[in-house]
C-alpha positions as CSV (number, residue, x, y, z in Angstrom):
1,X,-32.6,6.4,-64.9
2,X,-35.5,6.0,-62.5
3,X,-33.6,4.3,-60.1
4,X,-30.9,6.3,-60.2
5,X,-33.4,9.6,-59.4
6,X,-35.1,7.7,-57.2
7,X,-31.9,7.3,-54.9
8,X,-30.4,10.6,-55.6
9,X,-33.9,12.3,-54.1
10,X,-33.7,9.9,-51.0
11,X,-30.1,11.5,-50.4
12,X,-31.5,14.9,-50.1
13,X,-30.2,15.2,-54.4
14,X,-32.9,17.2,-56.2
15,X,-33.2,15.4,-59.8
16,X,-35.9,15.0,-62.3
17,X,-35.9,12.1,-64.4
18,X,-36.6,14.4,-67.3
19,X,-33.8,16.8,-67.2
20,X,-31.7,13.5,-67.2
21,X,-33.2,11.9,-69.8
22,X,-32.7,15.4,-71.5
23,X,-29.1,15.8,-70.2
24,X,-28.5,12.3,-71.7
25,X,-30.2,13.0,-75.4
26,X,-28.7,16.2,-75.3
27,X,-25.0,15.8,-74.4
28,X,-24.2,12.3,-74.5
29,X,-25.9,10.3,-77.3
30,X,-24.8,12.6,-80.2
31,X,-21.3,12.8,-78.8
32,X,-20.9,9.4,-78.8
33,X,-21.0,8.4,-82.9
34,X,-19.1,5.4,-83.3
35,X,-17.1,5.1,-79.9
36,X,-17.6,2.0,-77.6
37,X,-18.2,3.2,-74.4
38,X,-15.6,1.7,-71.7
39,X,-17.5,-1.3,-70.3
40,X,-18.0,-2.3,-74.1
41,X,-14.5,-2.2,-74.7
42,X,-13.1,-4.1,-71.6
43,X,-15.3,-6.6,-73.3
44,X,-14.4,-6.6,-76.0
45,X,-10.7,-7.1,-74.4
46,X,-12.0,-9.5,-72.3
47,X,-11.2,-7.5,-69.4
48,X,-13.3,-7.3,-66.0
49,X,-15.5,-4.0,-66.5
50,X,-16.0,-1.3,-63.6
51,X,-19.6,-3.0,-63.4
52,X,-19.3,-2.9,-59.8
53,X,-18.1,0.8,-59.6
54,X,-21.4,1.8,-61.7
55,X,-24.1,0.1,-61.5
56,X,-23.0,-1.7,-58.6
57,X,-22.7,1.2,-56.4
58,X,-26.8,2.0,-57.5
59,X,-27.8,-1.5,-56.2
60,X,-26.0,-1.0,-53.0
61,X,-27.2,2.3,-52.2
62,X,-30.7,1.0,-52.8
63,X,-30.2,-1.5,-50.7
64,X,-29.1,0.6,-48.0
65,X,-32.1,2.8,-48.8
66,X,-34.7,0.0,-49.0
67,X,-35.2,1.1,-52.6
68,X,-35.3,-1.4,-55.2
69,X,-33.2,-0.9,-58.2
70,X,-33.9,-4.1,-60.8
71,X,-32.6,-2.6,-63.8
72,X,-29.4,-1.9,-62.3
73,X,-29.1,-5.6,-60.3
74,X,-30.2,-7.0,-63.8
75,X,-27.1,-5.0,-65.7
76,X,-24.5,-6.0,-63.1
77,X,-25.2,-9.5,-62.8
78,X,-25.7,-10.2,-67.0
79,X,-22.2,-8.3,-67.4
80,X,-20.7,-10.2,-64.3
81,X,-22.1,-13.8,-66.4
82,X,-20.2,-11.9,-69.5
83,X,-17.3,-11.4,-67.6
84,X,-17.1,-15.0,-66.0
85,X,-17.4,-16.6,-69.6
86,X,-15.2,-14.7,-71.7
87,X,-13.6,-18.2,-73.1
88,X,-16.3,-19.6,-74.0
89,X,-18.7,-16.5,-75.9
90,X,-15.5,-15.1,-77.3
């Protein structure tokens, strides 16, 4: 999340990382029970994910904006592994 507000304020995007922490707990987490969420189940599938629609688009814009963005590098690459090795973990 605090990469993501990071590069939303260096875009001129006015976000708190509270309100979408708060957004999240709110709105999303009890709405989501059971369900898989759509990466999870393209996993599942074995199917390629939208990894580099999501958080891949974070880590590009922080690179464009000198902004680093770890946590988001760290998800796309350890899904991309996932993704790469589907015969052999499944």
């Amino acid at each position: 999340v605090g990469e993501v507000v990071a590069i939303a304020n260096a875009k001129g995007i006015s976000l708190k990382k509270e309100d979408v922490i708060k957004t999240i707990r709110e709105n999303t987490i009890p709405k989501i029970g059971s369900h898989l969420p759509s990466s999870a189940q393209d996993m599942k599938a074995q199917k390629n994910t939208e990894i580099d629609t999501l958080n891949g688009a974070i880590v590009r814009m922080g690179q464009q904006l000198q902004i680093p963005t770890p946590c988001n590098a760290f998800i796309m690459h350890f899904v991309k592994v996932i993704e790469a090795n589907y015969k052999n973990q499944f």
